[in-house]
N, CA, C and O atoms as a printed pandas DataFrame, in Angstrom:
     atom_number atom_name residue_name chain_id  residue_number  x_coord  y_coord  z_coord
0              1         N          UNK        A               1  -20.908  -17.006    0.427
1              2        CA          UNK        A               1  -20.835  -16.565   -0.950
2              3         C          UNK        A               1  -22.222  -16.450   -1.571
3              4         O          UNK        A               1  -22.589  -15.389   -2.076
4              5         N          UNK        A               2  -22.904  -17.403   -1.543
5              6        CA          UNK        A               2  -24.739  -17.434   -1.893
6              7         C          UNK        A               2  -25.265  -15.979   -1.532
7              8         O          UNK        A               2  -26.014  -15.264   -2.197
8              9         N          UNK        A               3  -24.597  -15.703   -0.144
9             10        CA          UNK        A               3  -25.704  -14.674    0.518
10            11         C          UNK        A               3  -25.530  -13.285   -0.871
11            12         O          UNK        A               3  -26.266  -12.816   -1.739
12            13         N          UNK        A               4  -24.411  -13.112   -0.495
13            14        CA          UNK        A               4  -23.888  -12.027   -1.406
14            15         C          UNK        A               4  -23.411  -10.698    0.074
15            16         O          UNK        A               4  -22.956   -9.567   -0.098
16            17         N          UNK        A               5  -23.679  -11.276    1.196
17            18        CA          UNK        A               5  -23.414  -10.272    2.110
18            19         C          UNK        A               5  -22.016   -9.332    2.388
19            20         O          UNK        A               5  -21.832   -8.299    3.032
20            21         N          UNK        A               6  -21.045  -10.287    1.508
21            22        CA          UNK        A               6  -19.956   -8.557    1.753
22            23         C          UNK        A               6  -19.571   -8.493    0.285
23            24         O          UNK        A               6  -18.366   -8.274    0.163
24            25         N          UNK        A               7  -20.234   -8.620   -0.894
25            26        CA          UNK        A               7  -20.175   -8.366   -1.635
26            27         C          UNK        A               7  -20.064   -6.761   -2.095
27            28         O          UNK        A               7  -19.233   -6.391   -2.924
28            29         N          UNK        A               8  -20.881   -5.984   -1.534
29            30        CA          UNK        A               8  -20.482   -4.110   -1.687
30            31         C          UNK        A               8  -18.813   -4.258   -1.562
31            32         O          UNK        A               8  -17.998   -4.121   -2.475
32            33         N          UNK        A               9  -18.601   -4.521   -0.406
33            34        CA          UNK        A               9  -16.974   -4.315    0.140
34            35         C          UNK        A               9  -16.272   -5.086   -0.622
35            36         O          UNK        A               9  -15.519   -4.286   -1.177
36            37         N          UNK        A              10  -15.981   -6.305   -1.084
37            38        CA          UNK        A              10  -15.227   -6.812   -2.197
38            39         C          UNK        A              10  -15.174   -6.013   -3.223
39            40         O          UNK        A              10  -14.063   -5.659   -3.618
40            41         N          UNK        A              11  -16.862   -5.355   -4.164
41            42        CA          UNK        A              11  -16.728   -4.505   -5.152
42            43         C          UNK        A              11  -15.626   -3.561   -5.007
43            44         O          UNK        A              11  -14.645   -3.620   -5.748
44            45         N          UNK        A              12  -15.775   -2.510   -3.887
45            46        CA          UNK        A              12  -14.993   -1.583   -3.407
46            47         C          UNK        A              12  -13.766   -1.892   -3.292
47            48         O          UNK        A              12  -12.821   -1.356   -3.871
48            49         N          UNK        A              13  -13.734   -2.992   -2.345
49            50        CA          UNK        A              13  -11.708   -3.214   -2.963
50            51         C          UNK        A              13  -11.093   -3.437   -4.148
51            52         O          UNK        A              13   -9.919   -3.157   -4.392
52            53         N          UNK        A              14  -12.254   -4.184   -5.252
53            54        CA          UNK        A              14  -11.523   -4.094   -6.586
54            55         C          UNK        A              14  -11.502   -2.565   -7.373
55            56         O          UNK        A              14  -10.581   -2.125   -8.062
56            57         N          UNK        A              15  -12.630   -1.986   -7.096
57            58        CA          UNK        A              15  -12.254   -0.459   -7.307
58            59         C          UNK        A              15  -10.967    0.212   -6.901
59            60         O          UNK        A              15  -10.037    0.700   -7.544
60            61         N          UNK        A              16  -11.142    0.119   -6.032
61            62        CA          UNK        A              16   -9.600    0.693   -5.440
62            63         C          UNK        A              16   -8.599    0.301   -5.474
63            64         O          UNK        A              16   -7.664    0.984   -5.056
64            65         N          UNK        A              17   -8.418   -0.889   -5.962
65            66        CA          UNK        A              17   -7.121   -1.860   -6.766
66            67         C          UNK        A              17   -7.181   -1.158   -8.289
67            68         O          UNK        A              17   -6.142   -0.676   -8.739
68            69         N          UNK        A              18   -8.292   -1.117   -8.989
69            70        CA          UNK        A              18   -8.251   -0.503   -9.741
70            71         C          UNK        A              18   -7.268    0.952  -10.114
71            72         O          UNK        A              18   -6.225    1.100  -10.751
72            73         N          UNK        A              19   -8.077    1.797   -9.452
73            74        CA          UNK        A              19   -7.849    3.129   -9.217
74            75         C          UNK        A              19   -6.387    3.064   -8.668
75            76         O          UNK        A              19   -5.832    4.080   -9.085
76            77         N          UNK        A              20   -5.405    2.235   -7.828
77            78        CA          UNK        A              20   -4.630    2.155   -7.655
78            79         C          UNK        A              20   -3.415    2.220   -9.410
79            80         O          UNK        A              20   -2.537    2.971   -9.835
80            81         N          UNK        A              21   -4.233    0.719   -9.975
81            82        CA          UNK        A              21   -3.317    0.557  -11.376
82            83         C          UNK        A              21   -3.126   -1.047  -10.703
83            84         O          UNK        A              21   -2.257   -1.663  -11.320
84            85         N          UNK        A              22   -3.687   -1.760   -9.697
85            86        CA          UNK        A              22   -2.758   -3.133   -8.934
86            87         C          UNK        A              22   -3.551   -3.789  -10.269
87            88         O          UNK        A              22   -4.608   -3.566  -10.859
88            89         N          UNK        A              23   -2.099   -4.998  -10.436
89            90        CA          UNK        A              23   -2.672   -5.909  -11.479
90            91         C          UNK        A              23   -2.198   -7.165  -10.980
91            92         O          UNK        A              23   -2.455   -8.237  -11.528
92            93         N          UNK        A              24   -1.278   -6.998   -9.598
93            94        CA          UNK        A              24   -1.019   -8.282   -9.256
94            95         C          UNK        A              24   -0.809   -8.564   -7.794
95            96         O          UNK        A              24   -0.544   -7.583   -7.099
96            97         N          UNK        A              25   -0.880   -9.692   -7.232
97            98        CA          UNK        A              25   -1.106   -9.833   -5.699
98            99         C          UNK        A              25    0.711  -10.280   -5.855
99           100         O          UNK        A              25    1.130  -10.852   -6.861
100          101         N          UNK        A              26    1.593   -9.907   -4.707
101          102        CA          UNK        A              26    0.962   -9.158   -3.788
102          103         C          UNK        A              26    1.214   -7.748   -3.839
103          104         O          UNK        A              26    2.291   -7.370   -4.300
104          105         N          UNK        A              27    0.346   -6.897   -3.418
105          106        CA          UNK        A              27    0.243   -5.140   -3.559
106          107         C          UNK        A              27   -0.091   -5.295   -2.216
107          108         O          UNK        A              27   -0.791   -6.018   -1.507
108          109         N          UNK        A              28    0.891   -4.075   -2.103
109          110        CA          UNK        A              28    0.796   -3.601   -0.629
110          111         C          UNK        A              28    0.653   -2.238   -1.010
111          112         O          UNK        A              28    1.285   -1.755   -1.950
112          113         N          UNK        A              29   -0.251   -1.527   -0.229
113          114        CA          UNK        A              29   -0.715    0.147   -0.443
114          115         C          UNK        A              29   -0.457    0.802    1.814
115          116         O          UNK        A              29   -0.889    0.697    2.961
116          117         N          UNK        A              30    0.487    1.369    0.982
117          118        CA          UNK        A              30    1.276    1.822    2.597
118          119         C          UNK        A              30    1.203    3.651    2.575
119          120         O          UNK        A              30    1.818    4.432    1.849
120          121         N          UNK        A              31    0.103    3.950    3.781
121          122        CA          UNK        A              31   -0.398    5.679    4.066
122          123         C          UNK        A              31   -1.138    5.465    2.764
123          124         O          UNK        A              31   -0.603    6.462    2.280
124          125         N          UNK        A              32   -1.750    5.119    1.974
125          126        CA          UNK        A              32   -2.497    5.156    1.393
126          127         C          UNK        A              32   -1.887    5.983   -0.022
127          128         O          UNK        A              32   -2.629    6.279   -0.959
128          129         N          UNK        A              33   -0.577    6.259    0.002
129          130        CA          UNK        A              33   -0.031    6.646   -0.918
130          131         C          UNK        A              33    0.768    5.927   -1.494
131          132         O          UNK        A              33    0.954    6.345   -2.637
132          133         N          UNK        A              34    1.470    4.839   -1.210
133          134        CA          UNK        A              34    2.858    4.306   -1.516
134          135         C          UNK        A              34    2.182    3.212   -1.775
135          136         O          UNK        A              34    1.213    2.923   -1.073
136          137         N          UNK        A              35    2.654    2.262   -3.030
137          138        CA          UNK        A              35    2.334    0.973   -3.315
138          139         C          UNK        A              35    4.036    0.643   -3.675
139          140         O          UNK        A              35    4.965    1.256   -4.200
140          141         N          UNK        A              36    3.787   -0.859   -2.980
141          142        CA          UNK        A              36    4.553   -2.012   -3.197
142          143         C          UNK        A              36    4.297   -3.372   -3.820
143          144         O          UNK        A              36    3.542   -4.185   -3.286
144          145         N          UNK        A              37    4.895   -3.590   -4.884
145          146        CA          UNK        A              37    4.351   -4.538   -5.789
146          147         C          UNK        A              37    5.141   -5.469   -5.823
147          148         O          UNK        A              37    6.347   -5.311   -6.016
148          149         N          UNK        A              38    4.580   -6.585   -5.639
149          150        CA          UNK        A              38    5.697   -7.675   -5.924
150          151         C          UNK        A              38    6.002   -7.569   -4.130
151          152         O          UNK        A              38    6.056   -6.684   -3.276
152          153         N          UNK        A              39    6.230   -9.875   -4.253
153          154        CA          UNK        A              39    7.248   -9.720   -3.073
154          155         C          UNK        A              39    8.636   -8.808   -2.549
155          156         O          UNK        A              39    9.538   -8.692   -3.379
156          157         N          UNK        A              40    8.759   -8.380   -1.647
157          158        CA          UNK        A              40   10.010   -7.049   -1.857
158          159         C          UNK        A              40   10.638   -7.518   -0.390
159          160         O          UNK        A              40    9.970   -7.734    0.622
160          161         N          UNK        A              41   12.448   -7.649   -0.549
161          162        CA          UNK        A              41   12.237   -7.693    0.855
162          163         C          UNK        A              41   12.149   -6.831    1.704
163          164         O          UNK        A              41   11.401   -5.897    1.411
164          165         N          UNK        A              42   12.693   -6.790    2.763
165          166        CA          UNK        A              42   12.253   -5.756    4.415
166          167         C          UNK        A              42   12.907   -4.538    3.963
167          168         O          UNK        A              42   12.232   -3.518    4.105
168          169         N          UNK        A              43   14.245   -4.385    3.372
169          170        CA          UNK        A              43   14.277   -3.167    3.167
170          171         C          UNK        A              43   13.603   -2.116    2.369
171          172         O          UNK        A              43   13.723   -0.897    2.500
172          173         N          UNK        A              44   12.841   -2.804    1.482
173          174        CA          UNK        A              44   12.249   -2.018    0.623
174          175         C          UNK        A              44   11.343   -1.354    1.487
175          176         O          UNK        A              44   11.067   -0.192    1.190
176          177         N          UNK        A              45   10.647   -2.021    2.836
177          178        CA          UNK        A              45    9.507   -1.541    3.075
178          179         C          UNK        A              45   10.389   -0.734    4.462
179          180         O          UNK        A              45    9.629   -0.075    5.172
180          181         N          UNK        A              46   11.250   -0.729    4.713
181          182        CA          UNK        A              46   12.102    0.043    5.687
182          183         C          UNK        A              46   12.354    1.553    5.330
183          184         O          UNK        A              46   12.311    2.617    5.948
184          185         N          UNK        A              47   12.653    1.130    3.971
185          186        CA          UNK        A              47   12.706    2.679    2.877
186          187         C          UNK        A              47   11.366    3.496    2.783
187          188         O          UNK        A              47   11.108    4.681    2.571
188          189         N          UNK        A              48   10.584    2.310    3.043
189          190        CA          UNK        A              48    9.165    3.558    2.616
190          191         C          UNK        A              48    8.479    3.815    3.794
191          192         O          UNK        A              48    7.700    4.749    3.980
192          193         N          UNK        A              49    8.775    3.012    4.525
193          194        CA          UNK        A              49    8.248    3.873    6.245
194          195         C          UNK        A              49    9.418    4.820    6.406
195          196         O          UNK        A              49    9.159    5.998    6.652
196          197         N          UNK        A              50   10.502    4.486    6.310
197          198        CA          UNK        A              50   11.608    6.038    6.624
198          199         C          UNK        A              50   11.128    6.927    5.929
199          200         O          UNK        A              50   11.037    7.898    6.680
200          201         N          UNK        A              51   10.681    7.257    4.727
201          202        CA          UNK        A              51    9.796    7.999    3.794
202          203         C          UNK        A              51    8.974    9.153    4.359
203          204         O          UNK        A              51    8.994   10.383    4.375
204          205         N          UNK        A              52    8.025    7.841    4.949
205          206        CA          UNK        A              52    6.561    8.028    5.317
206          207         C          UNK        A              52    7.209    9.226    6.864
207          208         O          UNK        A              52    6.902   10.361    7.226
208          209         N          UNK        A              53    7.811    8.584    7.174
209          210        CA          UNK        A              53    7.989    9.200    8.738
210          211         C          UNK        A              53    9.288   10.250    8.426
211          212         O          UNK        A              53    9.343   11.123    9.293
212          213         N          UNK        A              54   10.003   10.332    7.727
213          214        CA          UNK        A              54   10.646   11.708    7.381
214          215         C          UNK        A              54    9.418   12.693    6.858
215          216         O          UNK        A              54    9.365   13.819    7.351
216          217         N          UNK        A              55    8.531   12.340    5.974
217          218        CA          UNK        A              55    7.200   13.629    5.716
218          219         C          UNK        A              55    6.725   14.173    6.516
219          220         O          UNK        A              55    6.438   15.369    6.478
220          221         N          UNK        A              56    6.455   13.118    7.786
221          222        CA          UNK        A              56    5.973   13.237    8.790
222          223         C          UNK        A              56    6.107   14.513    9.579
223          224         O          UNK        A              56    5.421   15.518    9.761
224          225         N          UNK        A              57    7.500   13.964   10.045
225          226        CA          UNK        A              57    8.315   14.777   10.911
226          227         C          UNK        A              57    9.032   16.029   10.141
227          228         O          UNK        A              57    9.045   17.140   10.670
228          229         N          UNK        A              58    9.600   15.801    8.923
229          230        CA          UNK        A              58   10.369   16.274    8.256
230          231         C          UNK        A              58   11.721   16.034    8.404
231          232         O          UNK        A              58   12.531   16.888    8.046
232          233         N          UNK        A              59   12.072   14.978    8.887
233          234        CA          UNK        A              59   13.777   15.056    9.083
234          235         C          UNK        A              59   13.909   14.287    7.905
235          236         O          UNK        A              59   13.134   13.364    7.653
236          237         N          UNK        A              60   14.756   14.582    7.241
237          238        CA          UNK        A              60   15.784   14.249    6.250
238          239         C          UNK        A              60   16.376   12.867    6.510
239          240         O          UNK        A              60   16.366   11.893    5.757
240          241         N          UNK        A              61   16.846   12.973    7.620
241          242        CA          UNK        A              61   17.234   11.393    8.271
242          243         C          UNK        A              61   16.713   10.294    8.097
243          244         O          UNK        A              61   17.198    9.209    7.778
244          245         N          UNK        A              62   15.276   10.743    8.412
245          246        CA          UNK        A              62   14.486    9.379    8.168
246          247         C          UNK        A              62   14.018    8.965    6.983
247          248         O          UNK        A              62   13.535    7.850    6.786
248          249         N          UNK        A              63   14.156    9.922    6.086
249          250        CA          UNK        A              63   13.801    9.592    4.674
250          251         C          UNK        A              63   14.880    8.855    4.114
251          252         O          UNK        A              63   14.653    7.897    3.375
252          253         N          UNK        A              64   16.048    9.222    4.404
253          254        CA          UNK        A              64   17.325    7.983    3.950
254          255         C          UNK        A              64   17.406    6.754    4.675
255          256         O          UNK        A              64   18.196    5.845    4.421
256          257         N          UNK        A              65   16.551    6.765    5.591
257          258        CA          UNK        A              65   16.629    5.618    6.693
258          259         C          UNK        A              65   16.805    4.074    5.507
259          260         O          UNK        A              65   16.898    2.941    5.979
């Protein structure tokens, strides 16, 4: 902590928490598009990879996954 050596990169993640809108841990930022706030359980994050991977691919399927 004295050194200050990853201090740039800490700055930068609070920027980008910023720029996000995160005001509270825990935030999860999933493809770099999707935020999850708050503990959530598994399905929530089941829903947003089916999402992620219906865009992907484009099937419809997986977006209801």
């Amino acid at each position: 902590l004295i050194s200050g050596e990853y201090l740039e990169s800490v700055r930068s993640d609070q920027r980008q928490a910023q720029e996000y809108g995160i005001q509270g841990v825990p935030f999860f930022v999933i493809d770099g598009r999707y935020g999850v706030s708050g503990a959530q359980d598994a399905a929530t994050f089941v829903e947003v990879f089916g999402r992620i991977a219906g865009e992907r691919t484009g099937s419809v399927d997986a977006v209801s996954a």
